[in-house]
N, C-alpha and C positions, 0 to 999 in steps of 0.2 A: 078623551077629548083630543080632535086632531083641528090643526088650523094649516093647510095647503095650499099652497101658489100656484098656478100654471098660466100658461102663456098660451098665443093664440092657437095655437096646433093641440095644445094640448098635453102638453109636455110638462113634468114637474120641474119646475122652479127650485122651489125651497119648503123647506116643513116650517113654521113658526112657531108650533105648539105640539107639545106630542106628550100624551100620559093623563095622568088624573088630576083633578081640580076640585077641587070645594066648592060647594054651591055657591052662587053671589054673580058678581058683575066683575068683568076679565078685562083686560083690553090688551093689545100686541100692537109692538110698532114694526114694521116690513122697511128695509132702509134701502131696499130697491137691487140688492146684489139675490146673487143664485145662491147655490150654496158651497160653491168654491170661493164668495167672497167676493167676484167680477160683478163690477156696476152692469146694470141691464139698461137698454139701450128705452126711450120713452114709449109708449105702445100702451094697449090696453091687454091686460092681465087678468086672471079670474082667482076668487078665490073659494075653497070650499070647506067649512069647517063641518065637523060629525060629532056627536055626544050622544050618548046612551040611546043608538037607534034614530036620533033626528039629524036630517043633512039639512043645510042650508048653503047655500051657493049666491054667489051674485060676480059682479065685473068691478075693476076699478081701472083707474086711467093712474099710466107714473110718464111723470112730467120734469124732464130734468132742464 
């Protein structure tokens, strides 16, 4: 299971999730930095999470 950030170019962000999970219901909090730590500036970001062969993708807006 992977849970990935990227920005509007496309570009990765930050990983939030990386490895193996147990079945059930997950959640992740993203606290709006990359992954040096630097707050990201407000814009709209995408994210894409993957598990055993399904991708799921959508956008979110970070609003500071």
């Amino acid at each position: 299971m992977s849970l990935t950030v990227y920005d509007m170019l496309g570009r990765k962000v930050t990983e939030l999730e990386r490895g193996f999970k147990e079945a059930g219901i997950h959640s992740a909090v993203w606290n709006g930095c990359d992954e040096a730590g630097a707050p990201l500036s407000s814009g709209v970001y995408f994210y894409r999470a993957a598990s055993q062969g399904v991708v799921t993708a959508g956008r979110m807006t970070l609003l500071r």
